[in-house]
N, C-alpha and C positions, 0 to 999 in steps of 0.2 A: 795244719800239721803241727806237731811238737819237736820240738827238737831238744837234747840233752847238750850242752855247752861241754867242751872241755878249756879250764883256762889258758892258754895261750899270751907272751909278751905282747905288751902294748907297743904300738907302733903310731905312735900321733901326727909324725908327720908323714906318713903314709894316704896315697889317696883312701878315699873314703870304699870301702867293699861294698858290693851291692846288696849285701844285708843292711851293713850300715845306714845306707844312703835311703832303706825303705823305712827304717825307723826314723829316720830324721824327717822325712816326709809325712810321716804318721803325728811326732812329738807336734811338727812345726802346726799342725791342724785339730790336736787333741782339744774334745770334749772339757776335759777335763787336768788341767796344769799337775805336774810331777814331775820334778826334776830328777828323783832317785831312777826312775824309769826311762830317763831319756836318756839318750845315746853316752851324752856326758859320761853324767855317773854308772851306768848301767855297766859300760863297755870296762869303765876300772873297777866296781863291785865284780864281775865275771872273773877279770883277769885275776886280782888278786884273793878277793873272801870266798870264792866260793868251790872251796876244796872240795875234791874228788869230784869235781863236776858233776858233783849234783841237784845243779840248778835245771830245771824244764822250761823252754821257753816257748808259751802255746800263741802260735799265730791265727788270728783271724781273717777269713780272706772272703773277698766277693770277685767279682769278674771282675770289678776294675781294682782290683789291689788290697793290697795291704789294709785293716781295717782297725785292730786291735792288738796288742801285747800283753801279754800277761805272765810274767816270770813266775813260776811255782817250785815247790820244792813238798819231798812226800817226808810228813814227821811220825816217829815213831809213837807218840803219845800227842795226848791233845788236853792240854795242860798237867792235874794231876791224873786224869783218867789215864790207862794201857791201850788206848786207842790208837790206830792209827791212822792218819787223815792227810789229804792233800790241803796247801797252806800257800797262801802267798807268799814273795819269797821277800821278808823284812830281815835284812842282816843288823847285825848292832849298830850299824850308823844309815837307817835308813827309817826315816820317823814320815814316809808317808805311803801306804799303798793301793792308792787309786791304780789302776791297770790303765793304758794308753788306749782310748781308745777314740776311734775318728768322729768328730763333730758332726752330727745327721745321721752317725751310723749304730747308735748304740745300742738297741737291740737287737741289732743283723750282728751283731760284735761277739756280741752274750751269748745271744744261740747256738753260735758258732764255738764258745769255747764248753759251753756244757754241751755240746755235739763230742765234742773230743773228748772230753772227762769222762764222760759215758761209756763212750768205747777203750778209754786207756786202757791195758792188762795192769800197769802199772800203781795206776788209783786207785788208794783207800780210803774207807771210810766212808768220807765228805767232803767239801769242801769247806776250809774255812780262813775266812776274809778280813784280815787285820787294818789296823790303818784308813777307811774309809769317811768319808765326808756324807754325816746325814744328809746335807741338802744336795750333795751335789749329783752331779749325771748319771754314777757307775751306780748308788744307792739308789734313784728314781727307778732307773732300769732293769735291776737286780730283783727290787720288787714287781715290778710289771711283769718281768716273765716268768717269776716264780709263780705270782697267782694265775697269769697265760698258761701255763705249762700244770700247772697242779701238785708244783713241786713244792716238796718240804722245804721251810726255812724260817730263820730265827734270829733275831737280834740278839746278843749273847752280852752284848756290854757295849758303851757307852760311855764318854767323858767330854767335857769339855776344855780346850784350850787356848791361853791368848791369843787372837789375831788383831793386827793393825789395819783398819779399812775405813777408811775415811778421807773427805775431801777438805777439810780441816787442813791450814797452814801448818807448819810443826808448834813455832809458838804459842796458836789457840787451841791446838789441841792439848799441848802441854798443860796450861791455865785453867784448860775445860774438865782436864779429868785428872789430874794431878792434884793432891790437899793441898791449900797455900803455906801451910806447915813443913810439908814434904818438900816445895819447890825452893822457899829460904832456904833447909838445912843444908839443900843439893849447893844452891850458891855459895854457902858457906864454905861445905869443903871443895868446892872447886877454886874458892879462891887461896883458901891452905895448902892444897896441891900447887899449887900456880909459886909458890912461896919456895918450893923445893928447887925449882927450875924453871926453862923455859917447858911447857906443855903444847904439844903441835896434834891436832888432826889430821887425818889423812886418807883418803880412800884409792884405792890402788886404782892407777890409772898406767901405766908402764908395764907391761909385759913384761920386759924383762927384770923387772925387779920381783917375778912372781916365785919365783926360788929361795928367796934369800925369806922374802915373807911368809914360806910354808917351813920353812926350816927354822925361824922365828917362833910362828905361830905353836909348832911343834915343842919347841923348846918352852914357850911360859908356858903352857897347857902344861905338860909333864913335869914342871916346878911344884904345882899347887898338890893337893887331894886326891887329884885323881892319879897324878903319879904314884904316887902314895899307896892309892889302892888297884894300880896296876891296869884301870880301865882309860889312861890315854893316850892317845891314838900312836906313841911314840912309843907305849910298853909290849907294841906288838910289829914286828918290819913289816909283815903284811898290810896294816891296816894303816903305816905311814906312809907303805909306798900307795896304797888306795890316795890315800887324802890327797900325795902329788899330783896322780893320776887325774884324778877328780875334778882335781881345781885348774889342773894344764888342760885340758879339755876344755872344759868351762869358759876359763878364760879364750880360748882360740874360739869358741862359739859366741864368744859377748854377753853369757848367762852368767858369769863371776862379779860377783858383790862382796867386795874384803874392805877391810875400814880397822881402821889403829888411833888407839893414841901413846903417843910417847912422851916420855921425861929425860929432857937432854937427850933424844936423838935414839933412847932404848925404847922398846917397846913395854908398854904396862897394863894394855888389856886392845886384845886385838877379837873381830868379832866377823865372820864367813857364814854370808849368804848366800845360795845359789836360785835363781832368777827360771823362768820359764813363763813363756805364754806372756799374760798381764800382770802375772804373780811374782811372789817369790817367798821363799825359803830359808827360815834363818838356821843355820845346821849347828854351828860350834860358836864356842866364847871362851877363851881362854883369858886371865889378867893375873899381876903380878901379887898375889896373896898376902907380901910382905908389905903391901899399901890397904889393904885391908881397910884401914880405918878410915879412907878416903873413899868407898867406895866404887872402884874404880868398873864396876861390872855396870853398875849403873850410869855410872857417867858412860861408858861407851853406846850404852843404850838410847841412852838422850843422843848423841852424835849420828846414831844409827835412825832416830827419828828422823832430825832432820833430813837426811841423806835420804831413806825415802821418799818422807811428803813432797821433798825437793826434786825428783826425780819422776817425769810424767809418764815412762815407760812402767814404772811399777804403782798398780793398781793397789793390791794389797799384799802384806805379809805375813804369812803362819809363822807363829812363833816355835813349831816343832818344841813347846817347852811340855814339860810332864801337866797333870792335872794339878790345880791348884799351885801353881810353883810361887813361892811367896817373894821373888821380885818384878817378875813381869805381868806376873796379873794386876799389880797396884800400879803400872805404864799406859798397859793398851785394856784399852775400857772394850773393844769388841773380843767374842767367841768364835770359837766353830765346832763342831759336834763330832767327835773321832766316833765310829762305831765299829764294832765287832760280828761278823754274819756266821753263820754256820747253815749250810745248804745242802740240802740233800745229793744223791749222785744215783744215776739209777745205772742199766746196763742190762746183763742177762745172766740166764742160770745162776751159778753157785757165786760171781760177783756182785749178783743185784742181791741178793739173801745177804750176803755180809753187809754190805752197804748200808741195806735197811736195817740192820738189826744195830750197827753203829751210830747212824743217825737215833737211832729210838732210847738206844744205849743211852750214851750223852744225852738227849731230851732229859732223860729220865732221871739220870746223875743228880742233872743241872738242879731239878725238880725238887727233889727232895733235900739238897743241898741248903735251897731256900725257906725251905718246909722250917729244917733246922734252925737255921740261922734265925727267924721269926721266932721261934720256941726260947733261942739261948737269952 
């Protein structure tokens, strides 16, 4: 079944709703780790970003339950093209979009959501598939039944980004993949920072001081640049009450990873991860831009190593950083492979005609896009 969300106040200490309670069942046995999609975050992305409820949230089901999640959303265009296409649903603070779907089940999961897409009246296009792990479950499976099924589909794009996965101490991996150039200058200004005042570490461990650290965190973030350019999370009420939402959640599930450092007692570069499965998720980094010259985004990052390697619950961590970001890829010496899919959608009569001629469309865009680019 699909369902259309309307957003609704969050109610957190409210018991869990038996929708609720099938997702948590579902997250707690995924395939494949995403914390944007788990209850956590999903249920405060609903409530507050996802205006006029027009998020779709397509269930997958077998006789014993609940099998897959997949939140979708119909765009009117499909980048520059006038197309219009069904799209996984990545809002501006959601850098990962694997779909939920239950471990041993993942092609009963897929069948079952291109079952639905097929017959939606609603579905345009295509489908297309943001945010995805080359190697992981949803990509093995996505392929397997597209060539099962005889369905169009296409890899549209590609990138690689930092991940930290290694059995490596934080120490020797710091030694192992860090220049010895790079790790002097780091002690340098750490010990010039240290000059200003006392300097304290700290990883949130008190719940209740989880208020005062999101209204913190809120606050340096909207100091620097992106205040500036209107993209932090504080220059919109929506998307700060999301971030409370988010991380109060979180934290009551035991999936919150927040870590600071401060100077006399202030905060100067504070750093929210959010955890799932074996994994985890690094989402924001805010720090005090007027120390600039000390680095302080990178020192938090070294804290944020340790904190993982140190921590046996967390296997690895996605950096959710852009491609090539020029400080964390000079950190964590491992990758992981984001990719982009574009999948056909079939159906009947005068929807299956559009469909195809949309997929063929775009094929063909794409096509000669490339043609050009090789020419310029």
């Amino acid at each position: 079944m699909d369902m259309a969300l309307h957003p609704s106040p969050p109610c957190l200490d409210a018991p869990l709703s038996a929708q609720r309670e099938r997702w948590t069942a579902l997250a707690d046995h995924a395939a494949e780790a995403n914390p944007f999609y788990a209850p956590d975050m999903l249920d405060a992305a609903l409530n507050h970003l996802a205006a006029g409820g027009d998020v779709r949230l397509i269930e997958a089901r077998t006789d014993d339950g609940l099998i897959g999640l997949l939140p979708v959303v119909v765009r009117p265009r499909h980048g520059r093209l006038p197309i219009g296409c069904v799209s996984n649903w990545m809002h501006d603070h959601c850098f990962f979009g694997a779909p939920l779907i239950r471990e041993g089940a993942e092609l009963a999961a897929w069948r079952d959501f291109m079952v639905q897409l097929d017959a939606a009246p609603w579905a345009r296009g295509f489908l297309h598939l943001d945010g995805i792990d080359a190697a992981g479950a949803n990509a093995a499976t996505i392929e397997a039944l597209c060539v099962e099924q005889r369905r169009g589909w296409r890899e549209i794009h590609r990138h690689d980004r930092a991940m930290l996965r290694s059995d490596l101490a934080a120490n020797t991996y710091w030694e192992t993949h860090v220049r010895s150039k790079k790790r002097k200058e780091l002690r340098r200004l750490q010990k010039r920072l240290a000059e200003l005042g006392t300097i304290e570490q700290r990883l949130l461990a008190d719940p209740a001081e989880l208020a005062e650290w999101c209204s913190e965190f809120l606050t340096l973030e909207a100091s620097g640049w992106k205040g500036q350019q209107g993209t932090a999370l504080a220059c919109k009420p929506e998307h700060a009450a999301f971030f409370r939402a988010a991380c109060a959640a979180a934290c009551a599930a035991g999936r919150l990873h927040m870590l600071r450092i401060d100077l006399d007692g202030r905060a100067i570069a504070m750093l929210v991860n959010f955890r799932h499965c074996e994994g985890a998720f690094s989402f924001k980094i805010a720090i005090d831009e007027t120390l600039g010259r000390f680095s302080p985004g990178v020192l938090i990052e070294i804290a944020n190593l340790h904190a993982v390697q140190g921590d046996a619950a967390i296997g690895w961590m996605d950096s959710c950083a852009a491609a090539d970001h020029p400080m964390i890829d000079g950190l964590w010496a491992e990758r992981r492979t984001i990719v982009q899919y574009r999948i056909a959608l079939r159906g009947t009569g005068a929807a299956r005609l559009q469909r195809g001629a949309a997929f063929a469309f775009a094929n063909g865009a794409e096509a000669i896009a490339q043609i050009l680019k090789g020419q310029g």
